[in-house]
C-alpha positions as CSV (number, residue, x, y, z in Angstrom):
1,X,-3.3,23.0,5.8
2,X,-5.2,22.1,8.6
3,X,-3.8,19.4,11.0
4,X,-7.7,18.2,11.2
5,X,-8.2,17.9,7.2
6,X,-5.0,16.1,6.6
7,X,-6.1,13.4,9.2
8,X,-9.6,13.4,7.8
9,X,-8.0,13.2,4.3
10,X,-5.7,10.1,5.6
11,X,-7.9,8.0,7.4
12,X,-10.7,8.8,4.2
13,X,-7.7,6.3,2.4
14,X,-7.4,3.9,4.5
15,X,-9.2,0.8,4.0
16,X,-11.6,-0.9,5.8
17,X,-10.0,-4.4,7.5
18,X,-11.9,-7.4,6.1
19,X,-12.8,-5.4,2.8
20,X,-11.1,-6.1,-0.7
21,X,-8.1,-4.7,-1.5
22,X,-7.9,-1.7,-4.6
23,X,-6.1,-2.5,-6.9
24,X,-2.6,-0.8,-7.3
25,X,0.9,-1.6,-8.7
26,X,4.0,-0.9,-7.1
27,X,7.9,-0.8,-8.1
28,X,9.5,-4.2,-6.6
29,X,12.9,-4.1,-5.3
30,X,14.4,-4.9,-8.4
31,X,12.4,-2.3,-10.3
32,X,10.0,-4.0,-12.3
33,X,5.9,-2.9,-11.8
34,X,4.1,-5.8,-10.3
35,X,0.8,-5.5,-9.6
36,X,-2.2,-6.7,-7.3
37,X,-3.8,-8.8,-10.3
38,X,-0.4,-10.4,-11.2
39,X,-1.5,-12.4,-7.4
40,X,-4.9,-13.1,-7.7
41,X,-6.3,-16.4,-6.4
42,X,-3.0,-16.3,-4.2
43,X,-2.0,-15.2,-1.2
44,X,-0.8,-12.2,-0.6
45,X,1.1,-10.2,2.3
46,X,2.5,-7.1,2.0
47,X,4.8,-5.5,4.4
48,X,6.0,-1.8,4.6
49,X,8.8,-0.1,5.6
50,X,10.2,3.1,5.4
51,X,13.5,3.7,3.4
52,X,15.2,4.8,6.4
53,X,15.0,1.5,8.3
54,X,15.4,-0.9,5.4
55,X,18.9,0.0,4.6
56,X,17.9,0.6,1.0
């Protein structure tokens, strides 16, 4: 594919700072789903990193 399109594609994802969050579930570390709404009216931060510099 072309190098243009995926970057188009990608930064089409992204979102917008400021703007509300989509909501999405992930697997925690100990493997249960949690989920954006389990959160709401709290605060939130998120941080990622890639398995390959988290040791896991």
């Amino acid at each position: 594919m072309n190098p243009l399109v995926i970057a188009m594609v990608a930064a089409a994802a992204m979102p917008t700072a400021g703007t509300k969050a989509p909501a999405f579930s992930l697997e925690s570390t100990n493997g249960s789903k949690v989920g954006l709404d389990d959160y709401k009216g709290k605060t939130l931060v998120l941080a990622f990193f890639p398995k390959s510099f988290s040791g896991g």
